[in-house]
N, C-alpha and C positions, 0 to 999 in steps of 0.2 A: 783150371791150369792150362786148358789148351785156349785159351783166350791169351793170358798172358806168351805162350810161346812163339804166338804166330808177329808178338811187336819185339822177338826177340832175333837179332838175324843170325843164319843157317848156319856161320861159322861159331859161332858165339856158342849156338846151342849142340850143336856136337861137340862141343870144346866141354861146356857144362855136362853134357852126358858121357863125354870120357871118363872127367873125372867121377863122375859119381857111378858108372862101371868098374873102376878102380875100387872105390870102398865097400860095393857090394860085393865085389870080388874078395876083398879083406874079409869081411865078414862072414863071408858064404865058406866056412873052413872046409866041409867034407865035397864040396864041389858038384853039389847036384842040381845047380840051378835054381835054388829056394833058399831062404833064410829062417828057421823054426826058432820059437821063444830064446832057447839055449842061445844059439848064438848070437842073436839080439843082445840078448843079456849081458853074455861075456864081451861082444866086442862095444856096446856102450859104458860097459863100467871099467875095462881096461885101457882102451885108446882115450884115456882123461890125464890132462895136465894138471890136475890138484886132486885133493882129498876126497874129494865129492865124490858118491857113488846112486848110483839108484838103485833102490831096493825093486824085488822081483815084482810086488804088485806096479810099482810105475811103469814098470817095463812090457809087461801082460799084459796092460791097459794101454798103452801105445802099439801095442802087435795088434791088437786087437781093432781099435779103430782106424788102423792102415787097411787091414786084413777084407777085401772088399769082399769074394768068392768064400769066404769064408772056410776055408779047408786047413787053418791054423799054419798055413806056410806063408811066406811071402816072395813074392816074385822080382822084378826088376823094377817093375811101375810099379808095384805096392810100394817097395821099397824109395821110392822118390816121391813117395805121396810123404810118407813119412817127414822128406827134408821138405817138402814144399806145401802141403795143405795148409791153410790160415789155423782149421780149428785143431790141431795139431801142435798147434805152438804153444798151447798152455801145458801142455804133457812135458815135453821133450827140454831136457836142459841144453847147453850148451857145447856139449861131448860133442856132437859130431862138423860142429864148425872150426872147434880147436883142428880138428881131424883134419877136413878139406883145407884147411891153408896150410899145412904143414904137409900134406901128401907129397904134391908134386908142386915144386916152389920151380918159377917160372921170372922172366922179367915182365915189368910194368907195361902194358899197351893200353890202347883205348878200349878193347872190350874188354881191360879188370874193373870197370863199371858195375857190367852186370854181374858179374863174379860179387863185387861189395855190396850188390843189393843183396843178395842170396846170404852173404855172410853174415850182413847185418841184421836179418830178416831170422838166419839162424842163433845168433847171440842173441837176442832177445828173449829164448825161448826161455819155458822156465818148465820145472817138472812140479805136479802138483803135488801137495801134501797132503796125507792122506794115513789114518793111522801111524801116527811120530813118521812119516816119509821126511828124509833130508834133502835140501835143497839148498840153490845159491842164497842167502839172505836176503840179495836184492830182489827177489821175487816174493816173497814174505812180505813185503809193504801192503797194505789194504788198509780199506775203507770199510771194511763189512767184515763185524760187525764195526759201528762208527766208533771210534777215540773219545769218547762223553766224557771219561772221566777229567781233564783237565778242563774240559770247556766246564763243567757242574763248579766245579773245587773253584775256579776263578769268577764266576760268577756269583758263588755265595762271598768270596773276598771282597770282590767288589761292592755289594749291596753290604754286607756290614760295612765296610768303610763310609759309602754313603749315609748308613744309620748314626755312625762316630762324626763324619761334617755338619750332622743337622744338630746334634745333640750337644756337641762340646760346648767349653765357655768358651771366650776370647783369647785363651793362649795357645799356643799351638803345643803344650804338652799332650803324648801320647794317652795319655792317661787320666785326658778329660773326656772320652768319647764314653756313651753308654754301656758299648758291648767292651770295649777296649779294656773298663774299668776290671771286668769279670774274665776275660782271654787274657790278657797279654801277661808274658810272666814277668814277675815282680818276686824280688828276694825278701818282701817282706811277709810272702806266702808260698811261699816254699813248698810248704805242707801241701796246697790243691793241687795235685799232683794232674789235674788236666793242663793246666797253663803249660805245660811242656810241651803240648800237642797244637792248643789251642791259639797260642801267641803267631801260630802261621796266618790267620785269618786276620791278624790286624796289621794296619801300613798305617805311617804318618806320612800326609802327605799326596799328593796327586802324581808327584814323578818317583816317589816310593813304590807305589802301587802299580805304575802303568809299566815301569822297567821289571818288576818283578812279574807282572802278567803275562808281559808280551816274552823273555826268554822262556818262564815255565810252561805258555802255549807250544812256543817253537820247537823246545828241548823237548818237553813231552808228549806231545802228540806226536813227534819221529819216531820215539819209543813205542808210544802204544798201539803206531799203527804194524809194530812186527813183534811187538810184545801182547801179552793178556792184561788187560786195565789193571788186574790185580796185580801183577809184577810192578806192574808203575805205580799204583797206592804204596806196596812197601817200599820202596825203595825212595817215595817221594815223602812220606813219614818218619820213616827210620831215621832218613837223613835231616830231617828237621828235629826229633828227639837228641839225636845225636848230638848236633848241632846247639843245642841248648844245655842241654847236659855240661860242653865244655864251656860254654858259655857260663851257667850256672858254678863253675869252679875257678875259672882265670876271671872271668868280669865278672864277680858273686854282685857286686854293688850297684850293678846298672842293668833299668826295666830292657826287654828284648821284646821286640814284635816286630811281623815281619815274615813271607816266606823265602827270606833269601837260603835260610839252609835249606828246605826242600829242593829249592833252585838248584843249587850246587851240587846237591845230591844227581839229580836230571843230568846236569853235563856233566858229572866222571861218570855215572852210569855209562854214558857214550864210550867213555874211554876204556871201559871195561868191556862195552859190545866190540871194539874196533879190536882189544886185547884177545876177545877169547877168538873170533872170526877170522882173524888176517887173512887165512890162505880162503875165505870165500868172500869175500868182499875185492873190488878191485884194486886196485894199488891209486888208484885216480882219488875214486871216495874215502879210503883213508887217509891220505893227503890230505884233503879237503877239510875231514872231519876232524882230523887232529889240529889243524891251522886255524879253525872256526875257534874250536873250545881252548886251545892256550891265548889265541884273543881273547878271550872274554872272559878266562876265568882266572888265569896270571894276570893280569892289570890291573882287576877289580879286587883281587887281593892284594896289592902289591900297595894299591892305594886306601884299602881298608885299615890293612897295616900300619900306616903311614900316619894317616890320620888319628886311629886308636893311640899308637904306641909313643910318635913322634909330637906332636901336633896335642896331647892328651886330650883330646876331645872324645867322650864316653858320650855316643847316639845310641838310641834302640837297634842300630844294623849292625850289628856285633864283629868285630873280624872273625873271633874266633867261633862264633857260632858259622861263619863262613865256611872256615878251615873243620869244623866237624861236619858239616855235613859233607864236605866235597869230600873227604875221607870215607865218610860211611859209603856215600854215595856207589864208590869204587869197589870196596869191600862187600858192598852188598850185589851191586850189580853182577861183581864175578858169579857169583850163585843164583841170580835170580833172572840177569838177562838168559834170553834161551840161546844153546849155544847148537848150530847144524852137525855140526860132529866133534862131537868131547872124544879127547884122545886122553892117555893115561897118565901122562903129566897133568893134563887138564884137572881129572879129577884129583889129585894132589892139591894142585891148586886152591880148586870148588875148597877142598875140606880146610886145607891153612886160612882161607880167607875168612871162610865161617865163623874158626876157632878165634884167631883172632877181635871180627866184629863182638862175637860173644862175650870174651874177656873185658875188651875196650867198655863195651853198655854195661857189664856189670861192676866194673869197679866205677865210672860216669854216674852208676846212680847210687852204690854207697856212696863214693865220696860227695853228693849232695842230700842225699840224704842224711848222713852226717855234719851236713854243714863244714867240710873241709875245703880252702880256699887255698890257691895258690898265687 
């Protein structure tokens, strides 16, 4: 740190040490010149602009690795090790940078440079998780352990489809391939009740398969890298049962293969992370995210539709198997994406969305199981 001070100049750094005299001063409530766990605690979980709190172990473990002397207080330099050490930044959320720009609001010069490096530097931080510890979402993203589940599931797609190119006749029906013959669902077997699951692993086609790869890598490896692979299995099955199911009772007549319901499933899942998050996600990324997925998933309904209903062209890519899973997709992600802080409306919610998906799949598979067609 005193490497970096001495390329910082002398007005600049007493400017930055005012202010952060000012927040220890904030902080330091009974006024004895130290800052002990307590009011760590209270003024990092009070002086916050959203919902976000840190529980006491983040807090005890950032006292902790400031705390150089060791005597469980902290001083003034402890206390600026806190906003400034590198390995400190994976602790520390973003509470005390909301803090410094809102303290003392000043006008624009040329040393609010290094002020935006400091800020920048600060909003990056993230508190770690640790025992259900809550935090911003956007620090949730990882790579460890790796997202396998989508890459395994798309590469077994792939290699059967390859098995169904080598083995078909000369037509391009779906249901000339070897595996195809045995997976995809077909309403004239009803009964093998795996073809509900199974029909995601078969695609007709090269730009069937590669459109359906490349959004279910994109969609869900986002997911699984702030979800648990298994939250992304159900929510990427469900929504293909689903998905079939309605399939299986508005298009009873027409073979389905294909993971576009999974697919669908993956992007309202999104919409359901963006749903339950808002106040911890930034307002830039839900933009974004929400602007991504109504591209891609309004249009490609809009033109499944179109084609199915207008156009009467009955394909294995079903509208409505579209339209169930992106449904499920939603329903289920309410309950299954992980959400940083469930408030009590929330769980209201969790429970209706439940009931409802419950309902929806069990009358979906009486009424195919009964053979009821509408």
């Amino acid at each position: 740190m005193d490497g970096d001070h001495e390329n910082i100049p002398l007005q600049d750094l007493a400017r930055r040490n005012q202010k952060y005299r000012s927040i220890f001063e904030q902080c330091d409530t009974n006024r004895d010149g130290f800052i002990c766990f307590r009011e760590l605690y209270d003024f990092l979980n009070f002086n916050q602009s959203s919902r976000r709190f840190l529980k006491k172990k983040a807090v005890r473990r950032i006292a902790k690795a400031a705390d150089s002397d060791g005597d469980r207080l902290l001083d003034f330099d402890e206390f600026i090790e806190i906003l400034e050490r590198q390995d400190l930044q994976d602790l520390l959320g973003g509470y005390v940078s909301r803090y410094v720009r809102a303290l003392v609001p000043h006008p624009k010069t040329p040393a609010d440079h290094v002020d935006r490096v400091h800020q920048l530097q600060l909003r990056s931080f993230g508190s770690e998780e640790d025992d259900e510890e809550e935090k911003d979402l956007c620090t949730q993203y990882t790579c460890c352990p790796p997202p396998i589940f989508m890459f395994l599931i798309s590469m077994l797609q792939f290699a059967l489809f390859i098995a169904d190119e080598m083995t078909k006749d000369e037509s391009y029906s779906i249901s000339s391939g070897v595996t195809a013959k045995v997976l995809q669902y077909d309403p004239r077997y009803r009964s093998e009740f795996w073809r509900y699951v199974t029909y995601m692993f078969v695609h007709m086609g090269y730009l069937h398969i590669i459109a359906n790869l490349i959004f279910q890598l994109g969609f869900g490896i986002a997911l699984e890298m702030v979800n648990e692979s298994w939250r992304v299995l159900l929510i990427y099955f469900l929504g293909g049962i689903a998905g079939c199911l309605a399939h299986g009772i508005i298009d009873s007549n027409a073979i389905l293969g294909g993971a576009s319901g999974g697919v669908f499933a993956l992007m309202t899942a999104h919409l359901a992370q963006v749903f339950l998050n808002l106040g911890h996600l930034p307002i830039s990324i839900t933009c974004i995210q929400l602007l991504i997925i109504s591209l891609l998933v309004f249009p490609e309904l809009a033109q499944s539709a179109y084609h199915r209903y207008y156009l009467q062209q009955i394909t294995e890519a079903g509208v409505t198997c579209h339209l169930g899973g992106a449904f499920a997709g939603f329903l289920v992600g309410i309950y299954i994406i992980r959400n940083v802080n469930i408030s009590q409306t929330e769980k209201y919610i969790w429970w209706v969305a439940l009931v409802i998906f419950i309902l929806l799949m069990a009358t979906g598979i009486a009424l195919n199981v009964l053979h009821v067609t509408v």
